[in-house]
BAMAR-260625 format. One line per 2 residues: number of its first residue (from 0); for each residue x, y, z of N, C-alpha, C, O. Coordinates in steps of 0.02 Angstrom, whole numbers, plus 50000, padded with zeros to 5 digits. Example, Ala and Ser with C-alpha at 12.3 -4.5 7.8 and 13.67 -1.06 7.14 Angstrom:
2
0 = 50660:49716:50390:50615:49775:50390:50660:49835:50390:50712:49834:50423 ~ 50642:49888:50354:50684:49947:50357:50645:50002:50394:50670:50057:50402 .
//
This chain:
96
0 = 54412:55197:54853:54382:55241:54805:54358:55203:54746:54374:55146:54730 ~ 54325:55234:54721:54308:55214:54660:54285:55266:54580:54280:55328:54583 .
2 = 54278:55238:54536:54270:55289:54469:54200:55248:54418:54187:55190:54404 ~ 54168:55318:54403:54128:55268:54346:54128:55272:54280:54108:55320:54247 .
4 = 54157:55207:54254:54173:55201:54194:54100:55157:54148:54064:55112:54170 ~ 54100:55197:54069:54037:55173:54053:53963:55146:54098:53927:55096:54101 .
6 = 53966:55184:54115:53912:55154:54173:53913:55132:54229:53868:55138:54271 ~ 53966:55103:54235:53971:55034:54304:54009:55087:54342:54024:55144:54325 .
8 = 54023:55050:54404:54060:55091:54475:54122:55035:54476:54107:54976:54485 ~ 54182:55051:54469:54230:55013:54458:54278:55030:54539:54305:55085:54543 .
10 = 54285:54989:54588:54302:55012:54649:54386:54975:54644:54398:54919:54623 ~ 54440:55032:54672:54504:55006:54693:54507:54935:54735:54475:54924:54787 .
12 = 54545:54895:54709:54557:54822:54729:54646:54828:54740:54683:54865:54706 ~ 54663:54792:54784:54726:54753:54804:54741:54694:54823:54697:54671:54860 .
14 = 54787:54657:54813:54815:54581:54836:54834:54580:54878:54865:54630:54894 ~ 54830:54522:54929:54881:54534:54998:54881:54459:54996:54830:54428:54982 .
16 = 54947:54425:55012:54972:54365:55012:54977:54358:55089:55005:54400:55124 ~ 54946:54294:55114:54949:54268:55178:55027:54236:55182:55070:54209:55146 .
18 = 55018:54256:55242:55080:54219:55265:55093:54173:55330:55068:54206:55375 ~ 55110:54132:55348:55103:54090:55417:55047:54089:55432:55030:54099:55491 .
20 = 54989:54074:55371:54910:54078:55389:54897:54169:55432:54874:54179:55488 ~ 54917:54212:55390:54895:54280:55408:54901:54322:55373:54939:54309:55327 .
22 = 54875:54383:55373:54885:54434:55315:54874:54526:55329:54825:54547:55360 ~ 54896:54545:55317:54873:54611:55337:54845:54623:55279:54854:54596:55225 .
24 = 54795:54683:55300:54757:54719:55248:54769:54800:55245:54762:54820:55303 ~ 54777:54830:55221:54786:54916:55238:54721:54930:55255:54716:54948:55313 .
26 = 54647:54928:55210:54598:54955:55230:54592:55007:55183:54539:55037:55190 ~ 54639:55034:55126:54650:55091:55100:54611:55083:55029:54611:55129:54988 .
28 = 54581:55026:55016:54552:55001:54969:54468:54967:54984:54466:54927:55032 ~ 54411:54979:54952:54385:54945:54967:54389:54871:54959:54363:54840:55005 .
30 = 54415:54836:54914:54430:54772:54898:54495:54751:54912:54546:54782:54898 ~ 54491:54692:54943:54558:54663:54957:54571:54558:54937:54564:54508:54973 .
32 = 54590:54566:54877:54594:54493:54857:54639:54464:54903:54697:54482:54894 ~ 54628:54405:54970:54688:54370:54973:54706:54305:54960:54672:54255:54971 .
34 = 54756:54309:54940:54801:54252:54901:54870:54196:54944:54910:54215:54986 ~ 54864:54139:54918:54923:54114:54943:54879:54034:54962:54820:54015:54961 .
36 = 54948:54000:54979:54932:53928:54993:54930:53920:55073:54959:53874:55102 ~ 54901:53955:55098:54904:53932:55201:54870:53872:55198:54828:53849:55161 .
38 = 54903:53850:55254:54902:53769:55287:54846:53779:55323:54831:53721:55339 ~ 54805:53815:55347:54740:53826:55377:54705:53893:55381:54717:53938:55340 .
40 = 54660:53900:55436:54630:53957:55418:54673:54030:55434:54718:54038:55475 ~ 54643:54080:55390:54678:54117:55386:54650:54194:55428:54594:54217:55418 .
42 = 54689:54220:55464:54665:54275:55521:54679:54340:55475:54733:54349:55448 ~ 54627:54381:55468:54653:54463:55424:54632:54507:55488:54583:54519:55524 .
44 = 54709:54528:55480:54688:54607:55528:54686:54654:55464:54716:54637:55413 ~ 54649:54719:55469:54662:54784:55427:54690:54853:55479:54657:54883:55522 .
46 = 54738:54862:55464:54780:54942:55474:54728:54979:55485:54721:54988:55545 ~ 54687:55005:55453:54668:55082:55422:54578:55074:55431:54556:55069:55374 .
48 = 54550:55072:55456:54476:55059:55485:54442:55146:55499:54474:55185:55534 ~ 54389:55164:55473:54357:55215:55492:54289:55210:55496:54265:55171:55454 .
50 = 54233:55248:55549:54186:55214:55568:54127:55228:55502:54120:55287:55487 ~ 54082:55173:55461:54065:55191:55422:54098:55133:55343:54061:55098:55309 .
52 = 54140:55137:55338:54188:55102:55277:54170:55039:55289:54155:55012:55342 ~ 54174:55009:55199:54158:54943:55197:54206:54936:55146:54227:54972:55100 .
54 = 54221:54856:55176:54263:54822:55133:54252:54742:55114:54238:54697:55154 ~ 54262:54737:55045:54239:54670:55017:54323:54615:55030:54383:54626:55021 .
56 = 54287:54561:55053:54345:54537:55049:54346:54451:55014:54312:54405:55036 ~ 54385:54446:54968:54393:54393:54911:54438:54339:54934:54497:54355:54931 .
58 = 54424:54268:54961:54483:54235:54984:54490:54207:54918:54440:54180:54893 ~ 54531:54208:54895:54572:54190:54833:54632:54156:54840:54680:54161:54802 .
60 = 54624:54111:54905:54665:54061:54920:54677:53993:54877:54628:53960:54861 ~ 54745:53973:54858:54739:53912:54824:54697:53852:54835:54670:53820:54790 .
62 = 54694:53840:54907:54688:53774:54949:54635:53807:54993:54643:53859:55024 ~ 54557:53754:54991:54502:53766:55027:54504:53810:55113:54460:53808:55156 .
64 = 54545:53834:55115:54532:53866:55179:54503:53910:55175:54485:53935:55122 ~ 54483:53943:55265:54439:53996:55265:54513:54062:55275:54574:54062:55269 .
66 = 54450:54120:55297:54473:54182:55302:54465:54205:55351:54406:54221:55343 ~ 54483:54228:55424:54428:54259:55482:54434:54324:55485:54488:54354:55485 .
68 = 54389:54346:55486:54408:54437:55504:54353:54438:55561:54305:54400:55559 ~ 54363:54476:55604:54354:54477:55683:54265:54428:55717:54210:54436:55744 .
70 = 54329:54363:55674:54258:54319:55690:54220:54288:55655:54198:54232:55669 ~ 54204:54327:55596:54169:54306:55531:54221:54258:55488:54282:54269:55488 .
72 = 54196:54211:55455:54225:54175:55404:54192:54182:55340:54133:54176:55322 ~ 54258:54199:55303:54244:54205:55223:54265:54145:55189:54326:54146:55180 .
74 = 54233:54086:55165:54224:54002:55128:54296:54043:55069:54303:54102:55054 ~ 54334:53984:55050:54352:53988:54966:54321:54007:54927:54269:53978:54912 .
76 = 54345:54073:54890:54330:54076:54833:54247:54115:54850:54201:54120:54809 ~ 54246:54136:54914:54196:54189:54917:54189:54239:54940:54214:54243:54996 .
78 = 54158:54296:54916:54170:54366:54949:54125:54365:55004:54077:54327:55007 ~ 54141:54408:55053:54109:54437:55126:54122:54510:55099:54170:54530:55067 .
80 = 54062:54547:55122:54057:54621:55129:54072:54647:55222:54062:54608:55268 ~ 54086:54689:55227:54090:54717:55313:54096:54775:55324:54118:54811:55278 .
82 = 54080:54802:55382:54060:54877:55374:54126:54893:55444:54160:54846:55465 ~ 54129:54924:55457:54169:54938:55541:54127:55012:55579:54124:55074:55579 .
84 = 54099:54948:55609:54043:54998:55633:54058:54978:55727:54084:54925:55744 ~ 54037:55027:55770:54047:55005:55840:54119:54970:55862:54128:54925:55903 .
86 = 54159:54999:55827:54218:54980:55845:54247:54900:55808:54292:54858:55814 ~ 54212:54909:55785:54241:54829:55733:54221:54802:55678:54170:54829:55657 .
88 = 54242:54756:55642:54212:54742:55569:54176:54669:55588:54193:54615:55611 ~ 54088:54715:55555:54031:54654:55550:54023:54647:55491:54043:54687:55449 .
90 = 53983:54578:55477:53982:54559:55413:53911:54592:55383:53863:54596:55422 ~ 53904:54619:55310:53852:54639:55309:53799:54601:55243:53740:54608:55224 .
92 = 53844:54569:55228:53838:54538:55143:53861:54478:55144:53907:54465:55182 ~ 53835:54432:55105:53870:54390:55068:53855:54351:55023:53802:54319:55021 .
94 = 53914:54348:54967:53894:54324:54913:53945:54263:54878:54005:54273:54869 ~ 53911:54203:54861:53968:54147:54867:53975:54119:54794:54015:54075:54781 .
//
């Protein structure tokens, strides 16, 4: 969800800390920062997927690794946009 404050569209964000190079995401947010020091790349599943929804996703990892979500790689320190469309999340955006 999101709200608009003074003008702008200010959208719900959450943290999710990788773990053993992995992370879950709920999906219940459009934004999902993830965080943490993994030893390589890092695999995101999301819970909560509906056909239509997009979600930005921020690797906000300490250490240069990537991010994969079903395939796509999100670089350090850059967002990927994705939609879950046809049964899965494609990338639709990106901005580094």
């Amino acid at each position: 969800g999101g709200v608009w404050v003074g003008g702008n569209l200010i959208l719900a964000s959450q943290s999710d800390a990788e773990s053993s190079n992995a992370v879950t995401v709920s999906g219940k947010v459009p934004i999902a920062n993830i965080t943490g020091s993994a030893t390589g790349t890092v695999t995101v599943t999301v819970t909560h997927a509906t056909t239509g929804q997009v979600l930005y996703l921020y690797n906000g990892l300490s250490i240069a690794n990537a991010l994969i979500l079903n395939g796509y790689s999100v670089t350090h320190t850059s967002v990927q946009a994705f939609i879950y469309i046809g049964g899965g999340w494609r990338a639709i955006a990106s901005v580094g």
